[in-house]
Residue frames as a rotation matrix with the C-alpha (Angstrom) as fourth column:
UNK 1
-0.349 -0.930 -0.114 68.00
0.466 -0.278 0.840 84.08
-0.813 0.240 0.530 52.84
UNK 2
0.781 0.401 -0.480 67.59
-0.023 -0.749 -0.663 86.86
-0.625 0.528 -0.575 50.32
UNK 3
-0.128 -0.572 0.811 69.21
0.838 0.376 0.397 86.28
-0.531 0.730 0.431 46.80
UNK 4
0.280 0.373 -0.884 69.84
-0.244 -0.863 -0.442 89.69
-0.928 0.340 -0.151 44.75
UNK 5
0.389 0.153 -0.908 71.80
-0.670 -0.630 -0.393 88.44
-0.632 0.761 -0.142 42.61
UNK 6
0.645 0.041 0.763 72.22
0.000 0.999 -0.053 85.29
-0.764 0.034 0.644 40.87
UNK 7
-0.433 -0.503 -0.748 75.49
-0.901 0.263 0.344 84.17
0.024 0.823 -0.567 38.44
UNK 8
0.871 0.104 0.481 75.15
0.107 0.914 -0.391 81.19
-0.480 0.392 0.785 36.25
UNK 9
-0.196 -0.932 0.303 78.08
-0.221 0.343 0.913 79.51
-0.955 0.112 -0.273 35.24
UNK 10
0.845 0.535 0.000 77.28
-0.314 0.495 -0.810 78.15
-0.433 0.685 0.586 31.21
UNK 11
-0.111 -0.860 0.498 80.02
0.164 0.479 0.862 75.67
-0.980 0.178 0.088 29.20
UNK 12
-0.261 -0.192 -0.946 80.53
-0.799 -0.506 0.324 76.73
-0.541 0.841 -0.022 25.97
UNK 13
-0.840 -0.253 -0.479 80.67
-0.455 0.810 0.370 72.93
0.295 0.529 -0.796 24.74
UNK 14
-0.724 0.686 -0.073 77.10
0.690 0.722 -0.060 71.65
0.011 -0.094 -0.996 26.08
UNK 15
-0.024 0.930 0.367 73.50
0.531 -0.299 0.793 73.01
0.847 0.214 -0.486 25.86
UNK 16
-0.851 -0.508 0.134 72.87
0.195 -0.543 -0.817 75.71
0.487 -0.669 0.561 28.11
UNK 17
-0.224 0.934 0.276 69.00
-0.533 -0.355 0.768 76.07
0.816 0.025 0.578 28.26
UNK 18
0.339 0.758 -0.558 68.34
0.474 0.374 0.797 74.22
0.813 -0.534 -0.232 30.82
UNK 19
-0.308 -0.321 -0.895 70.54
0.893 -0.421 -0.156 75.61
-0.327 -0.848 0.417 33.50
UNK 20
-0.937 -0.046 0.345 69.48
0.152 -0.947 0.285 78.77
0.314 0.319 0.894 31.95
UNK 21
0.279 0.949 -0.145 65.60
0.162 0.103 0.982 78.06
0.947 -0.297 -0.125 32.63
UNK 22
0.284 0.494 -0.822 66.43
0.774 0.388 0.501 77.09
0.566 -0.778 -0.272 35.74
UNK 23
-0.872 -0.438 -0.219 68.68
0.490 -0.788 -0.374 80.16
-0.008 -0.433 0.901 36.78
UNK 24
-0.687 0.543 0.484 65.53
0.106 -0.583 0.805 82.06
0.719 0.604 0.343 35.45
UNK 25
0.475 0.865 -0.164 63.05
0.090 0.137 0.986 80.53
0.876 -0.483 -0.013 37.30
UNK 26
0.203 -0.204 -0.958 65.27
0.921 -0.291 0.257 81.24
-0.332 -0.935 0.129 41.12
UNK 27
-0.952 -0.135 0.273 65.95
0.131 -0.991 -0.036 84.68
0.275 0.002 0.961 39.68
UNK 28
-0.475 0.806 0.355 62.35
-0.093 -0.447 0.890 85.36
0.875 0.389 0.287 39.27
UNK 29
0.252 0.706 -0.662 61.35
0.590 0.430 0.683 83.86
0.767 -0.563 -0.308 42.74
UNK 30
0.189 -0.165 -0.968 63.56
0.885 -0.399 0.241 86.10
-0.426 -0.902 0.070 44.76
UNK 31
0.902 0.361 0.237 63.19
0.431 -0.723 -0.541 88.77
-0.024 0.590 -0.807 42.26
UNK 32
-0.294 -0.915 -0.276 67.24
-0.213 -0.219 0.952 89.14
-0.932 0.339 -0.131 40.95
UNK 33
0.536 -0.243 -0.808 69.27
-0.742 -0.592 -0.314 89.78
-0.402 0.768 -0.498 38.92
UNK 34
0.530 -0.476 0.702 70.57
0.574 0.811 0.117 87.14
-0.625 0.340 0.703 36.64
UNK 35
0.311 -0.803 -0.509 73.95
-0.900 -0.421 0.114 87.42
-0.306 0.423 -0.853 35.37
UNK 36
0.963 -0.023 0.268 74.67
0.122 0.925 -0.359 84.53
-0.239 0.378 0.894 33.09
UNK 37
0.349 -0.911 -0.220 79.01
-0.648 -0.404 0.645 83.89
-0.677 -0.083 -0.732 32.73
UNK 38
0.904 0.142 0.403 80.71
0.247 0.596 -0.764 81.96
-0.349 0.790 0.504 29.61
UNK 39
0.420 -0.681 -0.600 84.27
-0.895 -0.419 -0.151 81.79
-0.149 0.600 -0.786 28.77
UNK 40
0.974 -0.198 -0.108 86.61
0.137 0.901 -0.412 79.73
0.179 0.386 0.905 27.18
């Protein structure tokens, strides 16, 4: 399966770096696009 593009979800109320790392690090392996999403 072939991933272009990748959302992350992120909660406003808790640390985000790690899901952020990890989004990062499956963007980078199927070379996407990371679209990171945040509301309240």
């Amino acid at each position: 399966m072939i991933y272009t593009t990748i959302l992350v979800q992120l909660d406003i109320d808790a640390p985000a770096t790690p899901r952020l790392i990890f989004a990062q690090q499956v963007a980078r392996k199927f070379e996407a696009d990371l679209i990171a999403l945040a509301s309240a």
